[in-house]
Steps between C-alpha positions, in 0.01 A plus 500: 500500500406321212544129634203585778244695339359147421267361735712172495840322374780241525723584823877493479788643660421827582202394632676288797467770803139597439375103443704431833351840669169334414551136635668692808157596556411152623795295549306183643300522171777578262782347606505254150436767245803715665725195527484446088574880477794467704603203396522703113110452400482824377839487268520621142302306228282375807102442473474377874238823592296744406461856679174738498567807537273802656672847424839369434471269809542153504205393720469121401632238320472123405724257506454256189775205491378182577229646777262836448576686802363813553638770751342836591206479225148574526226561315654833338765260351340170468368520124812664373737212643302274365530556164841437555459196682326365289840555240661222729240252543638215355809495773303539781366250719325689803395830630576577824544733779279748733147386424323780417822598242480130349118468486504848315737442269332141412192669455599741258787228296356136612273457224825468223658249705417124610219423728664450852532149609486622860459868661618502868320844586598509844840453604616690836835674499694417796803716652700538764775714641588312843748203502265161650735449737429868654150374541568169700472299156724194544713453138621160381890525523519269200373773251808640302526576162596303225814439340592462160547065500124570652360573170362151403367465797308805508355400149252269615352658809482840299317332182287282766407852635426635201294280343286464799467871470409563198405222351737410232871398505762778443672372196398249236757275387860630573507660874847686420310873483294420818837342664691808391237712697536318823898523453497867458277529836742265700780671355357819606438396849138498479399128538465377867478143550465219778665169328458180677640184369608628149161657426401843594181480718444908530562816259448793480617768201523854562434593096528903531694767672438883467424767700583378856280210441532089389221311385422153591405237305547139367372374914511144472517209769471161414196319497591254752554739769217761482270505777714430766614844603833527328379778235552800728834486687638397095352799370568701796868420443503577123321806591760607734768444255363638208446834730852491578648406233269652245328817592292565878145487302356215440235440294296247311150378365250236521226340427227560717378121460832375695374533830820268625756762346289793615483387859909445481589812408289678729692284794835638372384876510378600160219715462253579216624817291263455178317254301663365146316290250621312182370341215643236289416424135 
C-alpha cells in the first residue's frame, strides 16, 4: 500500500499488467508505449515511466525515454506528471501522442524545456483491420522484407527519410548507433523493401508490436518516382505483410500537411481512428 498512496512514481516490474491494461485501452494509440514494456521497459533499475495513481489505480502514465508520451492522462494527472517530466528533460527530444494528452502535458511542463522548433498539432491516426487486397487494392509483388546483407542499403533511403521528416540527419558523425537500429528492425522482420538495381527505392518499418496491433512508420519512396502512382500498391503490399506477419491492426500517423500520403493510405483501406500531434525541440 505504501508504494501508491502517492499521487505519482517511477514504474517498474510490478507495474507491467496494469501499464499494459491501460495501453490495451487504445491499442491503435498505444501500441509504442506497450511495445517498450514488453520488450523489458519497465525492468528493475528502469526510469522509462511514470504512473499516477487514483485510489491505488494506475490510471495514467508517461513515457519519458527519448520521446514524452503520454497515455491515459488528463487534466486530473497532467500537473503531477509533469513535475516529473520535467526530471528527464535533458534526454528528451519530443512530446508526443493523443493531442489533447500531449498539448496538456506541454502546457503544464513546456515552459522548463526548449522552445519547439516545430509543433505538428494535427496529425491523423490511421488504422486498419482489413488486408488491401480484401478491398480490391492491387499490391506490388516486389515488396518483401529485408534481409540482413540489406542493411547498407536500407541506410540511405531510411536517413533520406528521416531527414526530410524531421529536419535533421539521424546521427552526427559515426552512423554505427543509427545503422544498428535499422539492423535490429531487418533482423526482426520489420523492414519491407522494394530494391531495384542495388538501391532500395521503397520502405517501410513496422517500429512497434503490442496488443494485436503494429505501427507503421519510416514510409519512404524515392524521390524520383513519386507522383506517378506507385505509392499505393507499395504500401498496400507492406501493409499486407506487416498484418500478416506482424499483428492484424494496423496503425500509423501523419501529418495532416501530406496530402499525397494521406490520399494513399485512404486508397489502401485505412481509416481515421484519432488525431496525434508532436513537437520537436
Amino acid at each position: 500500500m505504501l508504494r501508491t498512496r502517492q499521487p505519482t512514481r517511477l514504474l517498474g516490474p510490478d507495474d507491467v499488467d496494469a501499464a499494459l491494461d491501460l495501453c490495451a485501452r487504445d491499442p491503435a494509440a498505444h501500441v509504442f508505449v506497450a511495445s517498450r514494456i514488453l520488450d523489458g521497459g519497465l525492468g528493475s533499475g528502469s526510469s522509462a515511466a511514470y504512473g499516477w495513481f487514483d485510489d491505488g489505480e494506475l490510471e495514467a502514465l508517461v513515457w519519458t525515454l527519448a520521446n514524452v508520451v503520454p497515455v491515459g492522462t488528463s487534466t486530473a494527472s497532467w500537473a503531477a506528471l509533469a513535475a516529473q517530466v520535467r526530471k528527464v528533460r535533458r534526454r528528451s527530444a519530443s512530446f508526443l501522442g493523443p493531442r489533447d494528452e500531449v498539448h496538456g502535458l506541454w502546457r503544464a511542463a513546456g515552459d522548463d524545456f526548449p522552445a519547439p522548433r516545430t509543433i505538428r498539432a494535427e496529425q491523423p491516426l490511421l488504422a486498419s483491420h482489413t488486408p488491401p487486397s480484401q478491398l480490391g487494392v492491387r499490391l506490388d509483388p516486389r515488396v518483401r522484407p529485408a534481409t540482413i546483407d540489406e542493411v547498407d542499403l536500407v541506410l540511405p533511403a531510411a536517413e533520406h527519410m528521416f531527414t526530410q521528416e524531421i529536419g535533421y540527419r539521424p546521427y552526427t558523425g559515426s552512423p554505427a548507433f543509427y545503422r544498428d537500429s535499422i539492423w535490429r528492425l531487418v533482423r526482426a522482420g520489420r523492414t519491407y523493401v522494394v530494391v531495384e538495381d542495388g538501391r532500395v527505392i521503397f520502405k517501410a518499418d513496422v517500429g512497434s508490436v503490442a496488443l494485436g496491433a503494429c505501427q507503421v512508420q519510416g514510409v519512404w519512396l524515392t524521390p524520383q518516382l513519386r507522383g506517378q502512382g506507385l505509392a499505393a500498391p507499395m504500401m498496400a503490399a507492406a501493409l499486407e505483410q506487416a498484418m500478416l506477419d506482424h499483428a492484424p491492426l494496423a496503425t500509423l500517423y501523419v501529418n495532416d500537411f501530406n496530402a499525397p500520403a494521406l490520399a494513399t493510405y485512404r486508397r489502401i483501406g485505412m481509416e481515421r481512428v484519432g488525431t496525434f500531434s508532436t513537437i520537436l525541440f
